[in-house]
C-alpha positions in Angstrom: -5.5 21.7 -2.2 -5.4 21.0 1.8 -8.5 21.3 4.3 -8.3 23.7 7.0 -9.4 23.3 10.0 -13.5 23.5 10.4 -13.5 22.1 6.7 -15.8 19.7 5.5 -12.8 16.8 5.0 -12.9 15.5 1.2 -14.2 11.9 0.4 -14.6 9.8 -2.6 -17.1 12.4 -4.4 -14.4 14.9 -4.4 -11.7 12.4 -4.9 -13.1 11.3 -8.6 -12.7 15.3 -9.6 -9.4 15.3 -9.4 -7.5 15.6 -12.4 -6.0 12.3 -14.3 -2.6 14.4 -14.8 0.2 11.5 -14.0 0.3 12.6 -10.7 -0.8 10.3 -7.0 -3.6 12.0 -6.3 -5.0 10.3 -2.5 -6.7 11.6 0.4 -6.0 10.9 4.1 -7.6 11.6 6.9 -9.9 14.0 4.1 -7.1 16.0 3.0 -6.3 15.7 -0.7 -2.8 14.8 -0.9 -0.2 14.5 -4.4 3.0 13.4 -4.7 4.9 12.9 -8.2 4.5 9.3 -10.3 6.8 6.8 -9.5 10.4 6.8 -10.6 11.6 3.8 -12.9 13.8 2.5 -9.8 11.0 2.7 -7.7 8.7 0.6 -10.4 11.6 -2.1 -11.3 11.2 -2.8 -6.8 7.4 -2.9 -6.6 7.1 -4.9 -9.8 9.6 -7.4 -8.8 7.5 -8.1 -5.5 4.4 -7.7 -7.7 5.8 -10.8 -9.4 6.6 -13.1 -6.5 3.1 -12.3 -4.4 1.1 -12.6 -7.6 2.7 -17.0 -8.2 2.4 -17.2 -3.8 -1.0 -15.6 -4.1 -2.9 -15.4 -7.1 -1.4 -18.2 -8.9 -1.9 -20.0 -5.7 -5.6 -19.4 -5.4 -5.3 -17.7 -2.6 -6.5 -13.9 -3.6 -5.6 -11.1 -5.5 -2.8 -8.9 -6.1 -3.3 -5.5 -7.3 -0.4 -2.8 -8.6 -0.8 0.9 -8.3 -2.5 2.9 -9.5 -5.5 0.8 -7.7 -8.0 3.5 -5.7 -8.7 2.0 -1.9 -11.3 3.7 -0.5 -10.1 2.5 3.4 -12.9 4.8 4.9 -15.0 7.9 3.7 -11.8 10.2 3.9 -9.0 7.7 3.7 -9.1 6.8 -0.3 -5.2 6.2 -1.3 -2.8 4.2 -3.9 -0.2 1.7 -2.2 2.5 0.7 -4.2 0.7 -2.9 -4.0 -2.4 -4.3 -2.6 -3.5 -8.3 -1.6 -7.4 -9.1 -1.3 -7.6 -13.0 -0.2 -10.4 -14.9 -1.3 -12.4 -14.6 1.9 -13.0 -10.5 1.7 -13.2 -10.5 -2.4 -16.5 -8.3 -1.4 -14.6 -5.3 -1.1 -13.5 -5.3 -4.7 -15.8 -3.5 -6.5 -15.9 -2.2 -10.1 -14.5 1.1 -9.6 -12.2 0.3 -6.6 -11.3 -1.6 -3.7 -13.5 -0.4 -0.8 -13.0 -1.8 2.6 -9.7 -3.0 4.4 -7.2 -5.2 2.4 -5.2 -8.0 3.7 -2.0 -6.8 2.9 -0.9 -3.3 1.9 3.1 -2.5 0.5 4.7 0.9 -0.1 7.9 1.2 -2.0 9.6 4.1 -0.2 10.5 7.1 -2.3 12.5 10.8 -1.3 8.9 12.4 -2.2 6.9 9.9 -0.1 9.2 8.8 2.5 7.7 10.8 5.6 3.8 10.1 3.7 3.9 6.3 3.8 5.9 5.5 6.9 3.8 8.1 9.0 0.6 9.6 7.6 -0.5 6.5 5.4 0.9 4.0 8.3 -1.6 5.7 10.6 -4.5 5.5 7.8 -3.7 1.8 7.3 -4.0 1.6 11.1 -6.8 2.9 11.1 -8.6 1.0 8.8 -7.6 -2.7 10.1 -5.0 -3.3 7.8 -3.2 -6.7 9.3 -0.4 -6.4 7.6 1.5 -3.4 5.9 5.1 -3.6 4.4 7.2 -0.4 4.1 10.1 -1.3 1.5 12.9 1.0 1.5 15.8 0.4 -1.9 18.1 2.7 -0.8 18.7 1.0 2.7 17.9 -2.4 1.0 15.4 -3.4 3.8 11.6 -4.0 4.2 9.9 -3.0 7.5 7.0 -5.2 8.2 4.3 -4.5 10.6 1.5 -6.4 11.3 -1.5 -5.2 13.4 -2.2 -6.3 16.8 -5.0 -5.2 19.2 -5.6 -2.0 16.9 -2.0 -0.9 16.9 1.0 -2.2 14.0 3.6 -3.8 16.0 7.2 -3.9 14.2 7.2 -7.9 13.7 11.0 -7.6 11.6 13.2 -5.4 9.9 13.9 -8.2 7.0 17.3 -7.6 4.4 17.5 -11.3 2.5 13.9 -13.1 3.1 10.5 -12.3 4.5 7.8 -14.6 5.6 4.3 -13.0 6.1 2.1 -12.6 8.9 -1.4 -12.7 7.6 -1.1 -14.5 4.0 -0.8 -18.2 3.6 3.0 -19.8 2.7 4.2 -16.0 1.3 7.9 -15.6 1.5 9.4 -13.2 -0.6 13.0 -13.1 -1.8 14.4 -9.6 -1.3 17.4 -9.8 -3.1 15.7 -9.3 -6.8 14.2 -6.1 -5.4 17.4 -4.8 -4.3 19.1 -6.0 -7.4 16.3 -4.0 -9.4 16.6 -0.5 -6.9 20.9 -0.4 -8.1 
């Protein structure tokens, strides 16, 4: 199911009809987009980041990490799933019952051959968009993580990191890459 062009774009009403069928159900820019669940190679990467940002954050006191599937409502036709999601304890607001509605601190996608061209343009754009500071784009095959971080309304490549990352916008995070690429062989 796409919109066409003089469509009413889709929003969170429609988004809570679609069907719970195992599948990524997420719409950008109002068009309802799906892609397959996760492979096991792809989970074993975004749960051993989950691990370290939930002890540098969570543990910390610093804010919250969510896993997916968590429903981010970024605007009234951007609701999607990132691999991973950070709230910090200043914009807890946006974490409602049903969802996280509003703009998130940090934002990671684990790069798959079905979502490759989705995260590192269309939901890039969306994450843009919506203010996102900071948005990691972890790739397992070429054993890198991309991390941009917004500035004057724009993501700005800061580093493409292979052994360590520091991050922009959360306090004291640095991640160890080489469990995640130990976990994508």
């Amino acid at each position: 199911m796409t919109t066409s062009p003089g469509r009413t774009k889709l929003g969170y009403a429609h988004y809570v009809l679609f069907p719970n069928d195992g599948r990524r159900h997420e719409i950008i820019d109002g068009e309802h987009v799906v892609n397959p669940a996760p492979s096991p190679r792809h989970q074993a990467v975004s749960g051993k980041l989950f691990v370290q940002l939930y002890q540098q954050v969570e543990v910390a006191g610093h804010g919250q990490v969510f896993f997916s599937p968590i429903d981010v409502e970024l605007s009234p036709h951007d609701i999607v799933q990132p691999d991973l999601v950070v709230v910090l304890n200043e914009h807890r607001e946006i974490i409602i019952p049903t969802r996280i509605k509003g703009t998130p601190d940090l934002v990671v996608e684990v790069l798959s051959d079905s979502t490759r061209e989705l995260d590192q343009v269309r939901k890039k754009s969306a994450y843009q968009r919506a203010g996102v500071p900071e948005y990691w784009i972890v790739d397992p095959q070429e054993h890198h993580v991309q991390q941009f971080l917004l500035h004057a309304g724009e993501y700005r490549l800061a580093g493409t990191h292979r052994e360590r990352l520091q991050a922009g916008s959360l306090p004291a995070v640095q991640i160890d890459l080489q469990p995640l690429w130990e976990a994508a062989r």
